[in-house]
Each structure stands twice: as structure tokens, then as C-alpha cells.
C-alpha positions as MATLAB code, in Angstrom:
seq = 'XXXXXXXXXXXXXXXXXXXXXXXXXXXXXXXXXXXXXXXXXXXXXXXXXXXXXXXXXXXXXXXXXXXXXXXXXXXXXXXXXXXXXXXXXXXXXXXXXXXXXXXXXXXXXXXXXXXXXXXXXXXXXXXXXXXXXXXXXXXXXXXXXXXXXXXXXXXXXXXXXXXXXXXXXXXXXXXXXXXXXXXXXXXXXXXXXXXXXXXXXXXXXXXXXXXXXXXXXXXXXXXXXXXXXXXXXXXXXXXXXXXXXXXXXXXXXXXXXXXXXXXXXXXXXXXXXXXXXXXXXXXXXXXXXXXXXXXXXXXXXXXXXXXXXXXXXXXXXXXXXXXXXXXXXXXXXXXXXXXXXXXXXXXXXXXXXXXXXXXXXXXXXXXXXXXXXXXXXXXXXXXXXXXXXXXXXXXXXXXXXXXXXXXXXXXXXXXXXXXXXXXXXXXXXXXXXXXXXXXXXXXXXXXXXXX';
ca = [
       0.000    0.000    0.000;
       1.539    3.133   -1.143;
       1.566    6.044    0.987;
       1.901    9.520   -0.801;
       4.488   12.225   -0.097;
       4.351   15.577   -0.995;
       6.645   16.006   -4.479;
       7.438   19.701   -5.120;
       6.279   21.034   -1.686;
       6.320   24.287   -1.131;
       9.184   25.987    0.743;
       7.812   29.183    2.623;
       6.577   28.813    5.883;
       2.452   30.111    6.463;
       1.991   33.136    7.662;
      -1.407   34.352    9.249;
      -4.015   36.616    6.448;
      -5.060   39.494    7.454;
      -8.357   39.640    9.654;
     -11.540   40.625    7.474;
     -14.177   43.209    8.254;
     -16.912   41.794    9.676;
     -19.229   43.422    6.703;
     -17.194   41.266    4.295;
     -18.863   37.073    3.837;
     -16.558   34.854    5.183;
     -17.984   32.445    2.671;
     -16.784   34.873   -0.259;
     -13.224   35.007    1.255;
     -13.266   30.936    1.587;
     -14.670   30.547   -2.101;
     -12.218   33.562   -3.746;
      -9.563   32.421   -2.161;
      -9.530   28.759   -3.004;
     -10.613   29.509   -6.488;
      -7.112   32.066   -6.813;
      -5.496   29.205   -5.549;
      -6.692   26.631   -8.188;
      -3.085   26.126   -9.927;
      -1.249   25.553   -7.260;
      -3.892   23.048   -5.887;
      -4.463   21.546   -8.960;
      -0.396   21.171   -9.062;
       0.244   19.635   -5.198;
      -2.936   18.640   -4.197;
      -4.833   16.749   -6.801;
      -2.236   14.340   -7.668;
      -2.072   10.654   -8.394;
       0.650    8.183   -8.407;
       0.913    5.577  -10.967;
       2.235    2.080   -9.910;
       6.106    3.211  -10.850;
       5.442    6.254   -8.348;
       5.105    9.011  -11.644;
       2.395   11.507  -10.341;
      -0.282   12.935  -12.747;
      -3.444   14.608  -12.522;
      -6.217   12.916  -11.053;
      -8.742   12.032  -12.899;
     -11.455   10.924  -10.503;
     -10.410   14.401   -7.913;
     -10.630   17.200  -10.036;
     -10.424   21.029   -8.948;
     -14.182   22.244  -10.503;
     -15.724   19.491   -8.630;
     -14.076   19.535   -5.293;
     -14.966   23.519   -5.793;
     -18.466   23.109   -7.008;
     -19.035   20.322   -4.213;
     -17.321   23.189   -1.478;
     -19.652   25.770   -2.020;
     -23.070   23.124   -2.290;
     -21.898   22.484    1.253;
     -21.411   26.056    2.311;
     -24.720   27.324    0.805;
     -26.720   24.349    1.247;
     -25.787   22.255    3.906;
     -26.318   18.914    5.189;
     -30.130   18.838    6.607;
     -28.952   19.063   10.815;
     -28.140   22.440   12.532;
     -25.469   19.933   14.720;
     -22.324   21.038   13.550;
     -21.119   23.489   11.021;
     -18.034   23.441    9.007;
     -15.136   24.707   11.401;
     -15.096   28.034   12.398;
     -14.963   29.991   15.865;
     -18.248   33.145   15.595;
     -17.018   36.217   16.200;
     -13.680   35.682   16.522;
     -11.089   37.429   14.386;
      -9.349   34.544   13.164;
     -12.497   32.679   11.975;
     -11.152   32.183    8.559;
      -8.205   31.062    9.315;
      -9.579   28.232   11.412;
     -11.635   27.009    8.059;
      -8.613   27.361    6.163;
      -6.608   25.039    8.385;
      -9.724   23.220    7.937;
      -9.799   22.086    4.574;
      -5.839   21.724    4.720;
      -6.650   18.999    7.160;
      -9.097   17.569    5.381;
      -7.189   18.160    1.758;
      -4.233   16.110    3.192;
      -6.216   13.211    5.411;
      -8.253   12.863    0.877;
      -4.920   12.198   -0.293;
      -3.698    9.648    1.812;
      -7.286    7.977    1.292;
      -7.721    7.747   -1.885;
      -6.748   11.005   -4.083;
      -3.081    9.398   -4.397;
      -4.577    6.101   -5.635;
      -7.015    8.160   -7.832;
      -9.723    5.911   -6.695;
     -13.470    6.344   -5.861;
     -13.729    3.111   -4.020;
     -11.340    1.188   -1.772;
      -8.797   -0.654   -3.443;
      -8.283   -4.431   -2.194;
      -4.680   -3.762   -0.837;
      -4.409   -6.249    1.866;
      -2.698   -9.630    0.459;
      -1.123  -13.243    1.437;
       1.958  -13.966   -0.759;
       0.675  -12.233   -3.720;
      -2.710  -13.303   -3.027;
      -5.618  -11.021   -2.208;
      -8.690  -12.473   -0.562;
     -11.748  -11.560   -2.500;
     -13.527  -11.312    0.667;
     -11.394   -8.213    1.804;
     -15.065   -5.977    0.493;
     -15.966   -7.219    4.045;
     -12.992   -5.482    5.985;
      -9.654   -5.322    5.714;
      -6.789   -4.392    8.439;
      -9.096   -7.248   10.714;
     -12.300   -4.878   10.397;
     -15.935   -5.977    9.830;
     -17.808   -2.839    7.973;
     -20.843   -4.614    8.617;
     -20.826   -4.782   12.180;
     -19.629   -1.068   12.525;
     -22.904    0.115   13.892;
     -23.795    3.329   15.163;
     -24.114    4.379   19.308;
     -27.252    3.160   20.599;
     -28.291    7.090   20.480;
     -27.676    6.908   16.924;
     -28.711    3.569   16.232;
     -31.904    4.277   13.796;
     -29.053    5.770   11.371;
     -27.651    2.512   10.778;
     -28.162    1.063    7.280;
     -30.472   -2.480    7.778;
     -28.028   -5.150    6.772;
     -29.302   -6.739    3.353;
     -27.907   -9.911    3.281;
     -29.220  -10.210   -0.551;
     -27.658   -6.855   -1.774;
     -24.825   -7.054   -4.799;
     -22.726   -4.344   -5.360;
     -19.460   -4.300   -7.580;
     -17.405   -1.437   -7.376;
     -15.546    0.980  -10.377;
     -11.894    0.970   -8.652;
      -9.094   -1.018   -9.204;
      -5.242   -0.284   -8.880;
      -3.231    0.964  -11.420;
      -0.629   -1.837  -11.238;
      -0.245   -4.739  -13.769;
      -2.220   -7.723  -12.400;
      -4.037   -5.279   -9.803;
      -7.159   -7.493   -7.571;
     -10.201   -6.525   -9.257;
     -12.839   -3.829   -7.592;
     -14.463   -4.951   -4.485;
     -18.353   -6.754   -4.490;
     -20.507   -8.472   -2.601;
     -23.113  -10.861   -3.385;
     -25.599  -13.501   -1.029;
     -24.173  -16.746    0.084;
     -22.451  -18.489    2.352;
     -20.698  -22.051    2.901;
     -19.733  -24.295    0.213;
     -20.636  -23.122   -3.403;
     -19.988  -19.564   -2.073;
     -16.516  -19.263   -0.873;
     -15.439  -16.283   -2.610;
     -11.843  -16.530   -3.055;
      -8.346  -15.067   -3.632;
      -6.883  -12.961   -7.047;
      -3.575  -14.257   -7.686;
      -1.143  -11.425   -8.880;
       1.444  -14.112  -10.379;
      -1.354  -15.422  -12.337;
      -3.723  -12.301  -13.023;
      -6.815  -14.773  -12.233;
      -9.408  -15.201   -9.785;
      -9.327  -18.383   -8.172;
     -12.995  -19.082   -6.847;
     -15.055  -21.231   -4.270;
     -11.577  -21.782   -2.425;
     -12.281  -20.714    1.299;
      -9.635  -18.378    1.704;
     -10.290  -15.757    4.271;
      -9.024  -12.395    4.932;
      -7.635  -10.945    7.717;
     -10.811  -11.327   10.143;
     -11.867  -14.860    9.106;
     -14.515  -14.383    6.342;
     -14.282  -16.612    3.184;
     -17.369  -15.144    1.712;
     -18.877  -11.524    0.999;
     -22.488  -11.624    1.842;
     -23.656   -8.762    3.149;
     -20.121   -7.171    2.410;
     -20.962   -3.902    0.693;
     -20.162   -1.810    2.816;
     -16.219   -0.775    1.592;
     -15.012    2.896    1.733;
     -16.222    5.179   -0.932;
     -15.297    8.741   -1.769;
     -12.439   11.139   -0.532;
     -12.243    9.580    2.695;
     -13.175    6.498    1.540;
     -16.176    6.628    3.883;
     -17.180    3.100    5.197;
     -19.148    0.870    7.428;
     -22.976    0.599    7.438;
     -23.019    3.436   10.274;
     -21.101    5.952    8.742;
     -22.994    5.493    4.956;
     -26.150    5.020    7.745;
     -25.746    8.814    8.866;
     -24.967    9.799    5.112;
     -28.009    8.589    4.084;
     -29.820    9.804    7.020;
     -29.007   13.129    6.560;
     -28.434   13.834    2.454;
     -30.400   10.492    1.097;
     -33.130    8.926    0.673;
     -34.167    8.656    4.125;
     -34.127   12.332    5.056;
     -36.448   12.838    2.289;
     -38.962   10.138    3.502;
     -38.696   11.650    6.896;
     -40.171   15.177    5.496;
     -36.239   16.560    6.148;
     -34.639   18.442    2.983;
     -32.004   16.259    1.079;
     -29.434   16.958   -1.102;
     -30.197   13.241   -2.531;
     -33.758   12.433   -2.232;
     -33.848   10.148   -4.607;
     -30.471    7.686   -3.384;
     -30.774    5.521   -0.937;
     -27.494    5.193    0.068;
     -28.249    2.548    2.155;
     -29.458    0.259   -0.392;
     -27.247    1.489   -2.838;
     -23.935    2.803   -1.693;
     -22.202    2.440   -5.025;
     -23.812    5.178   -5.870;
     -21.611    7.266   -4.636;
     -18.762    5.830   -7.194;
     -21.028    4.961  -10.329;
     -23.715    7.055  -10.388;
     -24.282   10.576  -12.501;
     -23.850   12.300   -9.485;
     -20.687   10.663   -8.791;
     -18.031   13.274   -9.293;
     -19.829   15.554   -6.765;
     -20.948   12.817   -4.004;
     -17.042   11.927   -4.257;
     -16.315   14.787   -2.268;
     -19.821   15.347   -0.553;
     -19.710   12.336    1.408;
     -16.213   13.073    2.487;
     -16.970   16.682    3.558;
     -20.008   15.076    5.163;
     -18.031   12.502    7.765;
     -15.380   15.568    8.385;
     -18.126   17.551    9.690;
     -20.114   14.912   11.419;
     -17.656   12.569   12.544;
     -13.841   14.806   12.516;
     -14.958   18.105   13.739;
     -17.758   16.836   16.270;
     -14.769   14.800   17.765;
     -14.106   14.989   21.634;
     -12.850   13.129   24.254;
     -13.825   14.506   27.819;
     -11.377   12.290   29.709;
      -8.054   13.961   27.738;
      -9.779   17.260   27.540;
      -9.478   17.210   23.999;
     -11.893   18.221   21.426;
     -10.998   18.951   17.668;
     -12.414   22.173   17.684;
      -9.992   23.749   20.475;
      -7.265   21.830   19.378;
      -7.106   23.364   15.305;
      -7.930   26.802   17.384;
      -4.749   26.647   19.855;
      -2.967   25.282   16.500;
      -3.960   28.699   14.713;
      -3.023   30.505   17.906;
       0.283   29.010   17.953;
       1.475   29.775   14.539;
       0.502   26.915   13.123;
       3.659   25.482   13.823;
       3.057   22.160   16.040;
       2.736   18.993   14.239;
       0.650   17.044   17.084;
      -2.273   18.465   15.868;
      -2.830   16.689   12.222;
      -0.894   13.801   14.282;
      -3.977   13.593   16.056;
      -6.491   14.163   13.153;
      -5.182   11.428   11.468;
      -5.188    9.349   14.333;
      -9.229   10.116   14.295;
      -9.931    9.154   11.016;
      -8.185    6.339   10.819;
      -9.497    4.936   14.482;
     -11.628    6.871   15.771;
      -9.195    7.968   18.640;
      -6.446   11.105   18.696;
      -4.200    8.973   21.263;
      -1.200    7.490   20.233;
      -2.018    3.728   20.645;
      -5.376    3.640   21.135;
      -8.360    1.791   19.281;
     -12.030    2.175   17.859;
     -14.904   -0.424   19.270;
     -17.151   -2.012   16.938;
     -20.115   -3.840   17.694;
     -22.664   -6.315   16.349;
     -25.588   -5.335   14.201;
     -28.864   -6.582   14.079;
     -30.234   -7.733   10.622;
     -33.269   -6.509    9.209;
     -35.185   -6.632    6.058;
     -35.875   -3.773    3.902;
     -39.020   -2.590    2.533;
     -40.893   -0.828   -0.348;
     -40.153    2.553   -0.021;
     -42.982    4.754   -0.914;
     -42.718    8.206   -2.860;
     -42.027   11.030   -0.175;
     -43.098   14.089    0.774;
     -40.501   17.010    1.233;
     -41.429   19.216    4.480;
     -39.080   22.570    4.343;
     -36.611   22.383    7.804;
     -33.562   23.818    9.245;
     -30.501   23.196    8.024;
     -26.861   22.641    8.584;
     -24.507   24.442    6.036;
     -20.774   24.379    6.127;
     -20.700   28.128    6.755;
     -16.983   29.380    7.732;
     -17.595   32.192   10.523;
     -21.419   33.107    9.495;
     -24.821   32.438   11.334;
     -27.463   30.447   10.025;
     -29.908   32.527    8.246;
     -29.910   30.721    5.105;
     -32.128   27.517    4.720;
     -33.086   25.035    2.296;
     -36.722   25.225    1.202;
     -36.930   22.802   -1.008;
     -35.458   19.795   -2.944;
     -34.222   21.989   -5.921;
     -30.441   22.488   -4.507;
     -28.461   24.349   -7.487;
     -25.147   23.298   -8.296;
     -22.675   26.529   -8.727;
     -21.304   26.791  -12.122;
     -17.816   26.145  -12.815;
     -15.380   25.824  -16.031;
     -15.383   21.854  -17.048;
     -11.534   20.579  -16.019;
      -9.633   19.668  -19.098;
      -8.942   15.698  -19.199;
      -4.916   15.174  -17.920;
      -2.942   14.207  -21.092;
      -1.105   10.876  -19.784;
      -0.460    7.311  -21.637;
      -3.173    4.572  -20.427;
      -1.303    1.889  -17.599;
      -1.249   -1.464  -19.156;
      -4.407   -3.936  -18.099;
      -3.727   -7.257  -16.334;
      -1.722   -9.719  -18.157;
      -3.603  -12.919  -18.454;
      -2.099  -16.513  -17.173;
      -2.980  -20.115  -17.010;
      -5.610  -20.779  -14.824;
      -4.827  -23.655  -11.717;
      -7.017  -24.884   -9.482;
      -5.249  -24.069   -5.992;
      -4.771  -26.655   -3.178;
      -7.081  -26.694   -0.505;
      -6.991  -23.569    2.170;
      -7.352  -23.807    6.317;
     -10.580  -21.804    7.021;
      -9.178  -19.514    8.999;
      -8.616  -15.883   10.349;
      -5.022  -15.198    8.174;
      -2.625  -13.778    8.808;
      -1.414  -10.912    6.370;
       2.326  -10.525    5.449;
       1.289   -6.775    4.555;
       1.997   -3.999    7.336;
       0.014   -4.149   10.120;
      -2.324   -1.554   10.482;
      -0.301   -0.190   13.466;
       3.062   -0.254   11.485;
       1.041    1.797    8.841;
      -0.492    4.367   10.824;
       2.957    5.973   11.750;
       3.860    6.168    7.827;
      -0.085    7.575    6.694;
       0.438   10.325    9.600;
       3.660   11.322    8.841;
       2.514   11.308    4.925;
      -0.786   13.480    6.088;
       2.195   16.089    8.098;
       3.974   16.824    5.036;
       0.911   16.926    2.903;
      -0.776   19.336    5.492;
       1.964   21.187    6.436;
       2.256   21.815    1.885;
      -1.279   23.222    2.035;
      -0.978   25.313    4.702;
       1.290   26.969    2.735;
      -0.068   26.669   -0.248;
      -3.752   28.822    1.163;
      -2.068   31.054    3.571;
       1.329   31.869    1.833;
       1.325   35.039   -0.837;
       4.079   33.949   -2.914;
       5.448   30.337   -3.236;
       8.648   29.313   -4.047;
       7.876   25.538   -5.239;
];
């Protein structure tokens, strides 16, 4: 699993912008800003790496739709007056905090999946060249399936559809790459789902060989990361839904998506024709709800203070994307500590019948202004932007085919990966999200970059 570095990085350490007149719209300085900054973005940001480490343009994370899905958020919102995307009211250095904001959140996308240039997750974890088929259930020893939400928050959680099938659009760029992730019914002999042999370029099927937490098949497995942040787990797509989907609409609650049901169909949000905006959408959706909400009373740390005191501070002291990354990655800021999952209960989904919208409150990702603005209806406009040229680059090779061999039988049994652990690759991701972060601080807050 590659782990991307900034190439290029700017040189000039960030210095602080000038405070704004309150008279001026925060939200105007936040959208001018980024879209003066579109080059340079474009250039350090919104880069890929091809499977020889040559970065190019992604193609699946462009600039007009990261911009066009940044200012749907900051106008329209997510349906919940909760949380609002970072700032501090009032305060002088409001804008600075949502600057440091989406450099956070910039540098935690590229580690995810903007370096792979990939809407879904890649099946990265292998076993001598072999990658379990059954990694769309978890991989690093997780179960997405069983990630349910707080009892609090439990009617957010998708229902588990055992019978769902969902193939994804992503694969790596590498020669003999494992094919996208999927899930189908089935369980037991006839279903064993099986392992992709790179030395081969074949799927070897109805073998059981598991991945990493035991599972030799993938029902009810469709529930692998997906956008910027690859966003995963039937609790976190749960809340998307709740809030932007289907369900919000059924619920008389506006909805940027009233007609996805994210919960039935969470492959929307890579193969649909809304696809290049819900890319970003449902990553700036789990940074607001999930990142920025973040708090543990016990430390006496919450997110919020802590990317204030960094802004404070100079913006000088690394700990603080240290921790970030440590959050989205387990749900914890502490060095060597661990997210709980627990067990969810299956049920069975039903006819859903045409809904009627009800106008209500809602949340907008509104940097340092109140919320006066609502949606009133299901008509959400999408701001205009120039279409992204297509990045001029030669097309990576496809799989080479091989002779197809019917592999000895496998132990059923939890394996045992020969990839890093999860806790040897946390260290390399955060200090990969530092450099990146510390690139586009610079890169928004610097006036003249020396590159």
C-alpha cells in the first residue's frame, strides 16, 4: 500500500491573512480564495501516483468538482443544525480556522484515496501475492458490517441486506491489480469467494480463503469505503443517508439526494451521474459529522480547540494533524489507542414509498457566518464552474492474463497478512498526512510560493 508524499512542496513557511471586516462574507473570502489558488492546488494537491510512483493529474479528484461540491456544502448544507463546518463566531481569526480546515481535510483525501485516484477502496491487503476476494468485508481485521452506530444513533444505521450485490468501479493501477471490491448472497460451500492471484492475473474461486478477520465469503459485504475519505461501514454510509439520502427525504427533512438511498445502494456514490460531486460530498459530510464533532472529555481534547490553539500558535506544532489522522483512521487522537465495533442486528428492507418534502432547518458548512440561510426545497443548485480539461497521460497497461490452476485446498481460517500491520502503517499515513498538510498550509495562507 503506497503512501503519498508531498513532491514539489512548497518551501515558505504560512503566515497568518489578514483579519476581514466583519461586513465582508466569510464564505466569499473561503470561495475567492480557493478559487485564486486553483493552480497551485491543482499542481500539489490533486495528484495521483501511478504504480512506478510518476504523479499525474487525477482524474477521478478534479479542482471544478471539489470547488463546485465546497460551495453546495457552504450554501446548502447537510439537513442538521449539529455542527457546522469549522469556524470559531465572532472571533477574528475565523477564517483562518476554516482554512486550516480544509488543509486537514485536503491532506487526510490524499492519503485515502486522491493518491490512488480511486473512488472506491482498493483491495490492498494480500497473502503472498494473493488477495482475498472477501477483503469488500474489511480489511486491516475490520468488519464494515458490524460497525454500527451508538445506541443514540442507532436508527441511522443502514439495515443489513444480506441479498444486496454491489461491484465497485476501482481497481489499482498496477499490472495484475485485484479486481474492484463486491458483494453478493451466500455463504458455505458453493460460495466461498476466493483469492486474485497477482502471479497469475486470475481469480481463483469457491476456495475458502479468508481475509484478515476470518470471512471466506462476501455476503452482506458492501459496505467498503467510498469517496475522498473512503467513507465506510454501514453506520457511517447510515448517517450519510440519514441526513443527504433517501431517508431524510422520507422523513419530510430536505435532502441533497432524495432520490439515493445510500443505504441500499452505496455504489452510488462511485457509479452514479452524481458521482463526481458525491465523491467529495460524502467526504466533507463525515469531516463535519464525525472529525470536527470529535471529543474526548477524559483527555480534555476536542478537535475544535485543538485546530484553534494550533492557529493561535502559529501553526507550527505537528501534534495536531498527528492527532487528526489518528481520528480518522481509528476513531481515537491517542497514540495507541483503538475504535470499538459492535454487532448489528439484521433486518429486512421494505418498499419505499414516494415522499413528501417538508421545508426544515438546516446545517450548512458556513466558515464564521450564522445560520440565516435555509433550504426550502429539494431543488439544490449546483454553482457553475469551467469543465476541467482531461490530464494528457499514456493509459497503464491492463492485467496480463495466465494459465488458470485450481489451488490446493486452504485452512478456514482468520489469516494472517504478510502486509503492514495496520499499526506499522499508521505511523507512515500520519507522517505522509504532516507533510501533505503542512504543503497546504502553505499553499492557502502563503502570498508567494517558491515551489
Amino acid at each position: 500500500m503506497k503512501i503519498a508524499s508531498p513532491s514539489n512542496s512548497p518551501t515558505y513557511s504560512p503566515s497568518l491573512l489578514p483579519s476581514y471586516s466583519p461586513s465582508v462574507s466569510t464564505e466569499s473570502i473561503v470561495q475567492e480564495t480557493i478559487l485564486a489558488k486553483r493552480t497551485l492546488i491543482e499542481q500539489f494537491v490533486l495528484q495521483s501516483y501511478s504504480s512506478n510512483g510518476l504523479s499525474y493529474p487525477s482524474r477521478q479528484y478534479t479542482f471544478p468538482d471539489f470547488y463546485s461540491a465546497l460551495q453546495l456544502v457552504i450554501l446548502q448544507g447537510f439537513g442538521t443544525d449539529k455542527v457546522q463546518f469549522l469556524t470559531n463566531e465572532g472571533d477574528r481569526n475565523g477564517v483562518q480556522y476554516g482554512f486550516v480546515n480544509i488543509a486537514a481535510f485536503l491532506a487526510q483525501a490524499m492519503v485515502e484515496s486522491i493518491q490512488y485516484d480511486a473512488c472506491d477502496e482498493l483491495n490492498w491487503q494480500q497473502v503472498a501475492g494473493r488477495y482475498a476476494i472477501s477483503n469488500s468485508c474489511g480489511q486491516e481485521g475490520r468488519s464494515y458490517q458490524d460497525e454500527i452506530c451508538p445506541l443514540e444513533e442507532s436508527k441511522m444505521t443502514c439495515p443489513l441486506d444480506l441479498g444486496m450485490e454491489e461491484t465497485g468501479v476501482s481497481t489499482g493501477n498496477g499490472v495484475r491489480a485485484p479486481p474492484p471490491l463486491t458483494c453478493r448472497a451466500g455463504t458455505g460451500l458453493g460460495f466461498y469467494s476466493g483469492y486474485w492471484d497477482t502471479s497469475t492475473g486470475m481469480e481463483v474461486s469457491n476456495v475458502p480463503y479468508s481475509n484478515s478477520n476470518g470471512r471466506t465469503d462476501i455476503e452482506g459485504c458492501c459496505w467498503w469505503g467510498r469517496g475522498a475519505l473512503s467513507t465506510r461501514g454501514i453506520c457511517n454510509l447510515g448517517k450519510f443517508n440519514h441526513y443527504t439520502g433517501y431517508k431524510a427525504a422520507l422523513e419530510g427533512r430536505p435532502s441533497l439526494y432524495p432520490h439515493i438511498d445510500f443505504c441500499q445502494t452505496p455504489e452510488a456514490i462511485c457509479a452514479s451521474d452524481m458521482t463526481k460531486e458525491l465523491r467529495w460530498t460524502v467526504a466533507f459530510f463525515e469531516w463535519a459529522e464525525r472529525i470536527q464533532r470529535y471529543t474526548d472529555q477524559n483527555a480534555k481534547y476536542s478537535y475544535v480547540n485543538e485546530i484553534i490553539d494550533f492557529v493561535n500558535g502559529g501553526m507550527t506544532d505537528d501534534s495536531f494533524i498527528d492527532g487528526v489522522s489518528r481520528i480518522v483512521s481509528l476513531g481515537c487522537h491517542r497514540d495507541g489507542c483503538g475504535g470499538n465495533i459492535s454487532v448489528s442486528s439484521i433486518l429486512t428492507l421494505a418498499p419505499k414509498p414516494i415522499p413528501k418534502i417538508t421545508p426544515q432547518p438546516t446545517f450548512r458548512m458556513n466558515f464564521n457566518e450564522g445560520n440565516e440561510n435555509v433550504l426550502t426545497g429539494l431543488t439544490v443548485p449546483r454553482p457553475p464552474i469551467e469543465p476541467a480539461l482531461s490530464p494528457s497521460m499514456e493509459v497503464l497497461p491492463n492485467p496480463l492474463p495466465g494459465p488458470y490452476y485450481v489451488a490446493p485446498p486452504i485452512d478456514n481460517s482468520k489469516r494472517e497478512t504478510e502486509m503492514p500491520t495496520y499499526e506499522e502503517l499508521l505511523p507512515l499515513e500520519q507522517n505522509a498526512a504532516i507533510g501533505l498538510f503542512q504543503s497546504i498550509i502553505c499553499l492557502l495562507f502563503c502570498a508567494i510560493m517558491v515551489c
